[in-house]
TORVOMAR-583248 format. One record per residue (C-alpha): chain; residue in three letters; x, y, z. Coordinates in steps of 0.001 Angstrom, whole numbers, plus 500000, padded with zeros to 6 digits. Layout:
# residues N
A | Ala | X | Y | Z
...
# end
This chain:
# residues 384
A | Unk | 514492 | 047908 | 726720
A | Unk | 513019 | 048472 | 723305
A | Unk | 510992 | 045475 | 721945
A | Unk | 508965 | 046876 | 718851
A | Unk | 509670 | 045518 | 715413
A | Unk | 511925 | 048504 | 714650
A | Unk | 514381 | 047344 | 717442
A | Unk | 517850 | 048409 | 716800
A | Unk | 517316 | 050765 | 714313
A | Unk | 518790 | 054490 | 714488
A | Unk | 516982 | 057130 | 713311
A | Unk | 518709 | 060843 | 713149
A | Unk | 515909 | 062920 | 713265
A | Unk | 516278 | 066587 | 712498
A | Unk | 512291 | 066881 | 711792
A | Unk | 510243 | 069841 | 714317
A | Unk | 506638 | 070286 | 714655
A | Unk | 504269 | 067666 | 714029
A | Unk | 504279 | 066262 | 710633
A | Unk | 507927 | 064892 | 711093
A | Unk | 508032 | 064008 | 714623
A | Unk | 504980 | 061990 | 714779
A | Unk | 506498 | 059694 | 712114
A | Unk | 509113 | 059169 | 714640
A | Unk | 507344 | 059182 | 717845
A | Unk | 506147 | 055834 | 716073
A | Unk | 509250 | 054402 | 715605
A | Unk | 510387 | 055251 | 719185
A | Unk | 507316 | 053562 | 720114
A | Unk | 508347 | 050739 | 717742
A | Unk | 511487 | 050359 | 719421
A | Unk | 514106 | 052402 | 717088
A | Unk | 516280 | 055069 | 719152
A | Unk | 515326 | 058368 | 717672
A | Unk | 517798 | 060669 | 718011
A | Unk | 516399 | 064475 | 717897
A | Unk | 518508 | 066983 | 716455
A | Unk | 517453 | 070387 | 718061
A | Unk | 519266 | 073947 | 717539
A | Unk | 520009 | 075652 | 720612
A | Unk | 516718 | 077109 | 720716
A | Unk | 514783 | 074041 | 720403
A | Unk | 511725 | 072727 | 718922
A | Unk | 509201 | 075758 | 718772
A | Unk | 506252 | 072777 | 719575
A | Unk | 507963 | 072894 | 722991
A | Unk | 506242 | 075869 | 723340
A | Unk | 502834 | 075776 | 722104
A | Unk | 500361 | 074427 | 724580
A | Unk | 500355 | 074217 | 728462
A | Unk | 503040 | 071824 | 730052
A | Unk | 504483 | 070986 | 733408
A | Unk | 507629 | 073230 | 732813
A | Unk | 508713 | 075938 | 730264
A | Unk | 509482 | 074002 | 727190
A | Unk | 508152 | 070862 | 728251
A | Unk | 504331 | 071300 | 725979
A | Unk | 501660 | 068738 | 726049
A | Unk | 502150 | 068448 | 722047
A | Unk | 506045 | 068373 | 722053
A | Unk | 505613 | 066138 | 725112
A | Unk | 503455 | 063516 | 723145
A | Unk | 505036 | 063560 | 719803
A | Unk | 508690 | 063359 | 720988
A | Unk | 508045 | 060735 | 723814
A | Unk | 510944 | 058232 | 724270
A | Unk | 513250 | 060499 | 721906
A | Unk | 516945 | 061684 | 722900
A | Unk | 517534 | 065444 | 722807
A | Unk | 520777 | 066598 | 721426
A | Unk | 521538 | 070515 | 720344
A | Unk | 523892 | 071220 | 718007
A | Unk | 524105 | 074745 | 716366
A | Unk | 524338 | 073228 | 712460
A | Unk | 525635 | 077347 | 711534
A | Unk | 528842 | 075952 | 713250
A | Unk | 531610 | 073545 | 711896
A | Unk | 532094 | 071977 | 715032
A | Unk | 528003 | 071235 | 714616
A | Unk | 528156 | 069776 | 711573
A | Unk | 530715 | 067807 | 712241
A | Unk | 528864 | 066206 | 714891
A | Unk | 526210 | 065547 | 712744
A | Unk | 528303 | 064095 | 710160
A | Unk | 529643 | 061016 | 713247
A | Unk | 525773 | 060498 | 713946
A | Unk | 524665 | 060033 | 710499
A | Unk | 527580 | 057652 | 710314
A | Unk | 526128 | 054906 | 712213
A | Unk | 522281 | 055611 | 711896
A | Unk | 520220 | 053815 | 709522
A | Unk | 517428 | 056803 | 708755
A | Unk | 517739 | 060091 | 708530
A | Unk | 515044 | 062108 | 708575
A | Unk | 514455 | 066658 | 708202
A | Unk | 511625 | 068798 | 707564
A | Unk | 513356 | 071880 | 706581
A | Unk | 513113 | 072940 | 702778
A | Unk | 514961 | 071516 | 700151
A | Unk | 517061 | 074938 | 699786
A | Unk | 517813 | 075104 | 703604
A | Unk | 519115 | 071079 | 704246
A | Unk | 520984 | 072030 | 701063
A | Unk | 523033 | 075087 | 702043
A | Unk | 523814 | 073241 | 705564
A | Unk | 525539 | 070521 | 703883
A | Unk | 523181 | 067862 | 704516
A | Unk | 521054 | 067083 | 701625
A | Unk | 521246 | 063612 | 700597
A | Unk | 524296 | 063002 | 698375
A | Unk | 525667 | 064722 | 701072
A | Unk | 524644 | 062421 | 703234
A | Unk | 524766 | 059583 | 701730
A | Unk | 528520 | 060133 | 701300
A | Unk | 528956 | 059562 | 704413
A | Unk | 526355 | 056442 | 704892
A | Unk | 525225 | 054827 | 701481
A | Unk | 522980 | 052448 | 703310
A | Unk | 520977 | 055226 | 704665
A | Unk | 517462 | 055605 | 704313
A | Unk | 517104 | 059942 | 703957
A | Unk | 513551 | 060853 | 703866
A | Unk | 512548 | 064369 | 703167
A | Unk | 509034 | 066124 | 704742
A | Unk | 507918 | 068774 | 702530
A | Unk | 505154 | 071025 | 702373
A | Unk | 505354 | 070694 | 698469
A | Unk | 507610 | 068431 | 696310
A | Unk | 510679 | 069440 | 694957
A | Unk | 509349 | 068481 | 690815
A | Unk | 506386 | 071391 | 691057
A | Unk | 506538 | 074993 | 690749
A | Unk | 505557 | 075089 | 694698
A | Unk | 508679 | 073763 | 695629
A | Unk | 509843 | 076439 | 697963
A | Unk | 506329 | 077801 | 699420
A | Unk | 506056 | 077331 | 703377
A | Unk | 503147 | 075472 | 704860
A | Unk | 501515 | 074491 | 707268
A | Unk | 498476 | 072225 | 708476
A | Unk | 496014 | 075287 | 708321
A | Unk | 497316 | 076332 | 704555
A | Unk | 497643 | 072746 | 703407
A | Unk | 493867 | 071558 | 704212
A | Unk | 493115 | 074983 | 702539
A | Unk | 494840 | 073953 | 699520
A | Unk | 494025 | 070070 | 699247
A | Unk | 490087 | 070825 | 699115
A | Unk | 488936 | 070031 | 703035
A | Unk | 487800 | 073256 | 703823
A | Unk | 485697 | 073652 | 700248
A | Unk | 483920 | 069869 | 701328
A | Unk | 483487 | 070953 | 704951
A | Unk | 481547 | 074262 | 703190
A | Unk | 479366 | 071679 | 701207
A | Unk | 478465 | 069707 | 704248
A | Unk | 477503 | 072472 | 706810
A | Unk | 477378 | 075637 | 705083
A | Unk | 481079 | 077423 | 706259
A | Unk | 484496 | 076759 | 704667
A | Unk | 486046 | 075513 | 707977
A | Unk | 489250 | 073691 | 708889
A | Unk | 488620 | 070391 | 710715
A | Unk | 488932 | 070519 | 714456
A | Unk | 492445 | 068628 | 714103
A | Unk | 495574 | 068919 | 712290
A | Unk | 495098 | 066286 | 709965
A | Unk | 497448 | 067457 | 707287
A | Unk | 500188 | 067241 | 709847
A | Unk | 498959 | 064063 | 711209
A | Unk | 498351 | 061981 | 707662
A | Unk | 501250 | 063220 | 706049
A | Unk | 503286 | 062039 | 709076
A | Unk | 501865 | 058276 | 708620
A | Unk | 502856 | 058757 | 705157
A | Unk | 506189 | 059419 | 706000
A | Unk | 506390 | 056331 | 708319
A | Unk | 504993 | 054127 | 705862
A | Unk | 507646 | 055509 | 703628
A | Unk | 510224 | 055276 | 705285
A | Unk | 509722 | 051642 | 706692
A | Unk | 509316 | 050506 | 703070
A | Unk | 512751 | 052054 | 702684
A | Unk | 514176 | 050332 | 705406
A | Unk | 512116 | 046733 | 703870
A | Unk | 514055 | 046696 | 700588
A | Unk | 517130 | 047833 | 702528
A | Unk | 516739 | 044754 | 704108
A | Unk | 516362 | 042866 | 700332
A | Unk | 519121 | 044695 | 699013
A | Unk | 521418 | 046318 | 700913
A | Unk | 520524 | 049874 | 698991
A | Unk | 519499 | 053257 | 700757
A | Unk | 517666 | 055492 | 699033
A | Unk | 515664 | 059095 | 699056
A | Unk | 512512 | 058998 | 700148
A | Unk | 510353 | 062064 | 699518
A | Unk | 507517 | 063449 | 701413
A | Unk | 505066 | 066253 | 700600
A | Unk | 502028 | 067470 | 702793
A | Unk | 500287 | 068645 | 699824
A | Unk | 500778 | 065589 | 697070
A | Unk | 499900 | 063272 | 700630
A | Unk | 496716 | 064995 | 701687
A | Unk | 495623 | 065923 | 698047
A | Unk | 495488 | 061799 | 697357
A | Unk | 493787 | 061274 | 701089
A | Unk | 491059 | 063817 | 699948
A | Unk | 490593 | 061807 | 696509
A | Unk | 490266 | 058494 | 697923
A | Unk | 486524 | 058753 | 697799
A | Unk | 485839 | 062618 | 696427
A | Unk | 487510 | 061469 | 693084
A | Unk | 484288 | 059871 | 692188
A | Unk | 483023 | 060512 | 688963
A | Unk | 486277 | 063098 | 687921
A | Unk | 488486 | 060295 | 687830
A | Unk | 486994 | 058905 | 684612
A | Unk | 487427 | 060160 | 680741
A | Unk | 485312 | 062019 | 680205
A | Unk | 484562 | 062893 | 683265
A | Unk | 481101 | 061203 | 684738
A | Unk | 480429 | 064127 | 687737
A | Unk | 481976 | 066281 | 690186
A | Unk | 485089 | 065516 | 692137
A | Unk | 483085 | 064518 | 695476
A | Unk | 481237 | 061196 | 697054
A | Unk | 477742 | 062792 | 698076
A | Unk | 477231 | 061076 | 701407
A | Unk | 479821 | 062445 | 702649
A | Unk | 479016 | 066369 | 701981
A | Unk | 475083 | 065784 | 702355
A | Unk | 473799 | 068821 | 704611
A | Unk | 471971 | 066391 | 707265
A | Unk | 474630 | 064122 | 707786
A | Unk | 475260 | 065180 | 711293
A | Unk | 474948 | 063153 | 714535
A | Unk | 471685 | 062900 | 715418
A | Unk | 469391 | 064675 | 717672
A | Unk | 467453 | 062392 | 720213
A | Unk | 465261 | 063441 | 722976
A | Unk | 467965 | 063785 | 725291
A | Unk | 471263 | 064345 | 723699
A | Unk | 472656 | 063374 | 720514
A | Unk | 473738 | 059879 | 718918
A | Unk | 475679 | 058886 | 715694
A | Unk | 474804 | 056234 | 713739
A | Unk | 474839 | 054625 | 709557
A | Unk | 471800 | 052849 | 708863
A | Unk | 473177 | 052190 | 705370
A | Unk | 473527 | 049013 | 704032
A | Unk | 470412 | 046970 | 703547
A | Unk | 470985 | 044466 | 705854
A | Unk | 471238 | 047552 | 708363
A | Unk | 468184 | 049122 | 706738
A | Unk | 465995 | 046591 | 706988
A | Unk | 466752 | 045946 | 710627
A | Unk | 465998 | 049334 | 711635
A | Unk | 462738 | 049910 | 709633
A | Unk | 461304 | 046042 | 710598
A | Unk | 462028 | 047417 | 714411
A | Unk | 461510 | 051198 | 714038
A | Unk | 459027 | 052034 | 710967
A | Unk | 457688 | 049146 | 709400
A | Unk | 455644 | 051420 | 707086
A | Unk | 458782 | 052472 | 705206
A | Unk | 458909 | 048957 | 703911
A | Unk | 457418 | 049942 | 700523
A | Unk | 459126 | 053409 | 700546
A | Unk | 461320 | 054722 | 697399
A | Unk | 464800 | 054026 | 699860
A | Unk | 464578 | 050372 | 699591
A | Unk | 467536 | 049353 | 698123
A | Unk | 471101 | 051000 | 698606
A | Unk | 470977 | 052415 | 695151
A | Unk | 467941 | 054357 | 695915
A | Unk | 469013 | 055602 | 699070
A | Unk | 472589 | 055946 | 697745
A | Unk | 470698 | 058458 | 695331
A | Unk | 468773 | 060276 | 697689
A | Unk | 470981 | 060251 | 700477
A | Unk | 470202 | 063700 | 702040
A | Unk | 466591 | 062909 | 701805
A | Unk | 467005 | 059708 | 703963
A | Unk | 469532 | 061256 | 706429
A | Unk | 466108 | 063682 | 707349
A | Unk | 464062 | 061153 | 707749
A | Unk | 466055 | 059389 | 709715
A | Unk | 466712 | 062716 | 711660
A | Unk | 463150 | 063246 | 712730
A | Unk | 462983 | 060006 | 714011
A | Unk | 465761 | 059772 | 715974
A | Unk | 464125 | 062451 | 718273
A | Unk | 461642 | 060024 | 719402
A | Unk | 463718 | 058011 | 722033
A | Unk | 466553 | 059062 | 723745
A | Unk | 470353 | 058625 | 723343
A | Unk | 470643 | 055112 | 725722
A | Unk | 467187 | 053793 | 724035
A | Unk | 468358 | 054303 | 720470
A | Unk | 472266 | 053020 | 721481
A | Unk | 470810 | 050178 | 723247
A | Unk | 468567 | 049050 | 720228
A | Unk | 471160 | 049511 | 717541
A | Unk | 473529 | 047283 | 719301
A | Unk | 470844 | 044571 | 719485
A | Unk | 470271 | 044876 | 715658
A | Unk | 474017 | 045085 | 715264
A | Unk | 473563 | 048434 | 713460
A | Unk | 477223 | 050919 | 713743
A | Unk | 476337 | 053301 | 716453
A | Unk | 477942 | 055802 | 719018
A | Unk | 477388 | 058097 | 721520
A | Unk | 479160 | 061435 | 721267
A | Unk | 482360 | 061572 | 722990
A | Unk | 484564 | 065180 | 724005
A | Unk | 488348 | 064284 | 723797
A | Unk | 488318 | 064517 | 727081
A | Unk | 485962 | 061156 | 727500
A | Unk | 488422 | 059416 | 726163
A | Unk | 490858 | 059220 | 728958
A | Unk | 487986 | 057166 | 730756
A | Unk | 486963 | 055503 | 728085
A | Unk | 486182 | 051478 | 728907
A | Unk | 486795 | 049958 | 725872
A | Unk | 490499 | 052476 | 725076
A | Unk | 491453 | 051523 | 728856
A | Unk | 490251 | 047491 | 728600
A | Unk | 492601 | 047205 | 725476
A | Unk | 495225 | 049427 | 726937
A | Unk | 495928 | 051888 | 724893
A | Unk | 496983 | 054723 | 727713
A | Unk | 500085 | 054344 | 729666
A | Unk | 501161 | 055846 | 732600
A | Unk | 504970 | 057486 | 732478
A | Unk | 507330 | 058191 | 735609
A | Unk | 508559 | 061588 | 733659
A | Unk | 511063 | 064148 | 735198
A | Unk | 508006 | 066809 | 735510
A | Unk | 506001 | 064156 | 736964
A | Unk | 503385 | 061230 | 735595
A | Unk | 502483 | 061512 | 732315
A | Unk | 499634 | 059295 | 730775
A | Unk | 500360 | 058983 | 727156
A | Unk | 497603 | 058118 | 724840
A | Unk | 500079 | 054670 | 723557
A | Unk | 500432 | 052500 | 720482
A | Unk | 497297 | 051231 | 718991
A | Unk | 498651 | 048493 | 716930
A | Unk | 499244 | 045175 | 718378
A | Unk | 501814 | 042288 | 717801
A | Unk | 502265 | 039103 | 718737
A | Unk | 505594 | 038819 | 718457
A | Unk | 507276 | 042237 | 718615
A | Unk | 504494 | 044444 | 720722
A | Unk | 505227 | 048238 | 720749
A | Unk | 504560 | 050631 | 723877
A | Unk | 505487 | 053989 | 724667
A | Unk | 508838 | 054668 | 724523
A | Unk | 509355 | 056546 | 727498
A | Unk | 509151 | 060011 | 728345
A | Unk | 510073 | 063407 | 726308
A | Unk | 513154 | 064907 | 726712
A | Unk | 514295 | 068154 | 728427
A | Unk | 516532 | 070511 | 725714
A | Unk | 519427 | 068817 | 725348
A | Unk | 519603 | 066430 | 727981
A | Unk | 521237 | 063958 | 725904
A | Unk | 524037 | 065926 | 723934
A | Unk | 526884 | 065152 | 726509
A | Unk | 526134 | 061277 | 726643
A | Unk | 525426 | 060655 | 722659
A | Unk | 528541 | 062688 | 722068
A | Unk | 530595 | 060643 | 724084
A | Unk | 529535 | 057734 | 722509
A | Unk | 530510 | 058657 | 719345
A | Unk | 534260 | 058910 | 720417
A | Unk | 534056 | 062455 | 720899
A | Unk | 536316 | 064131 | 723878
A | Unk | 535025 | 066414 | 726409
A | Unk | 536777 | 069314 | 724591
A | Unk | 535650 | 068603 | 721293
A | Unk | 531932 | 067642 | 722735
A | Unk | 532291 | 071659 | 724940
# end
């Protein structure tokens, strides 16, 4: 039974992809029943990466665990009327189509909230609906493009690249479950539902200026939109004598440590305080990467966590499954699916009170329509 914090809330979620239905893998995870709308068709992510059965994808799998699959065709009246019972008695509602497209359905949110006043409707754009951009597709690809990442990746290693995730996707669907959870809070207060609006651009364009803003953000403006340690050329993991290791030697507490135990000589060097190396930050992250090739990986690891310095060896994605620390804590858990045993990478929050876990597994197309249906009062002609 669901024990999260979002217990007993209903979520209608007509969202595909990954932007939308991470949001709500989270709260399925947080113990709201999420409810996914799918045409008859179904989720294209369903079909995107390897799986244990056609349609069944390790993506869709993970991001649309513990979810209920129902298909309604929303080009049909019968559809939308269907839709129309469900959004009746759910308290969030929740698409990723374009503002144009939930419009001409019959479902944008006076619409909706017609029907439900209470409801928390929460849009996930690619652009908001008060710019020009308004009705431009994206995706993650364009998005990171657009926002600045690949332009700082250029400054740090040389090529305008994408990152090796979809982060765009990924941060813009936190944003929405922030959002939408706030929603819900002062629903709570006041009894109101509102429209809640969320745009992958406006989300990842603040992410990137969190730090790059810098200097820019001031009038006039004191430098370049971008926080130098971040896009210095040799900030890379290091090279050691036998692999590679990661590590800040930053602060000067952290500074010190390392140079009383590694170089004493650089005691009297021009990168003795954190302004100075803040200043000349590609300079020290050489120096630093010469020297790291004098040990190997387990010396270097094993002396930074003696002088309590951040540190890391290199992981693949793949380490992480048997990772100690990710298993002691618990984050993966094992699912009975109907394609099998699934271990699902879980919830890595914790409560004290109302702990989250993984919802349970993904649904097959449809394999819910006939019993939500029937709970809504609908008869088996009406539901066929």
């Amino acid at each position: 039974m669901p024990s999260g914090p979002l217990s007993g809330v209903r979520v209608v979620d007509l969202t595909a992809m990954v932007m939308g239905p991470y949001c709500t893998q989270i709260m399925a995870d947080m113990g709201a029943e999420v409810i996914k709308i799918e045409p008859p068709q179904g989720d294209n992510t369903r079909f995107i990466s390897v799986g244990p059965a056609p349609g069944m994808s390790g993506v869709f799998v993970n991001v649309n665990r513990g979810k209920r699959s129902v298909v309604l065709d929303l080009q049909t009246d019968a559809g939308k009327t269907a839709l129309r019972a469900l959004i009746g008695r759910a308290d969030v509602f929740i698409h990723s189509m374009r503002a144009k497209a939930v419009a001409k359905l019959g479902f944008g949110y006076d619409a909706v909230a017609a029907i439900n006043p209470a409801i928390v409707y929460t849009n996930c754009y690619g652009y908001g609906r008060r710019g020009p951009d308004r009705d431009r597709p994206a995706y993650d690809d364009t998005i990171q493009a657009e926002s600045g990442l690949p332009a700082v990746q250029k400054q740090l290693t040389g090529e305008a690249d994408y990152v090796g995730t979809i982060m765009a996707d990924k941060v813009a669907g936190l944003t929405a479950l922030y959002a939408t959870t706030m929603a819900l809070f002062h629903r709570e207060r006041t009894g109101e539902g509102q429209e809640v609006e969320v745009a992958m651009f406006e989300t990842m364009a603040s992410f990137m200026l969190v730090e790059h803003a810098n200097g820019a953000m001031f009038d006039p403006p004191l430098g370049p939109a971008v926080y130098p340690r971040t896009v210095a050329p040799n900030r890379t993991p290091y090279e050691t004598s036998d692999g590679y290791v990661a590590a800040l030697i930053y602060n000067d507490k952290h500074w010190n440590a390392f140079i009383d135990a590694v170089k004493p000589a650089w005691n009297n060097s021009t990168y003795a305080t954190l302004e100075q190396r803040a200043h000349n930050i590609d300079a020290v992250y050489g120096l630093l990467a010469q020297t790291m090739k004098e040990r190997t990986t387990a010396e270097w690891l094993d002396l930074f966590r003696e002088l309590e310095i951040p540190a890391a060896p290199l992981n693949t994605p793949d380490a992480l499954f048997d990772n100690e620390h990710l298993n002691a804590v618990g984050l993966f858990e094992t699912v009975d699916t109907q394609h099998g045993k699934v271990r699902f990478p879980g919830v890595p929050t914790w409560f004290s009170r109302t702990p989250g876990k993984v919802a349970g597994p993904a649904p097959d197309l449809g394999a819910d329509t006939e019993d939500v249906l029937a709970e809504l009062g609908l008869t088996a002609s009406e539901r066929a």
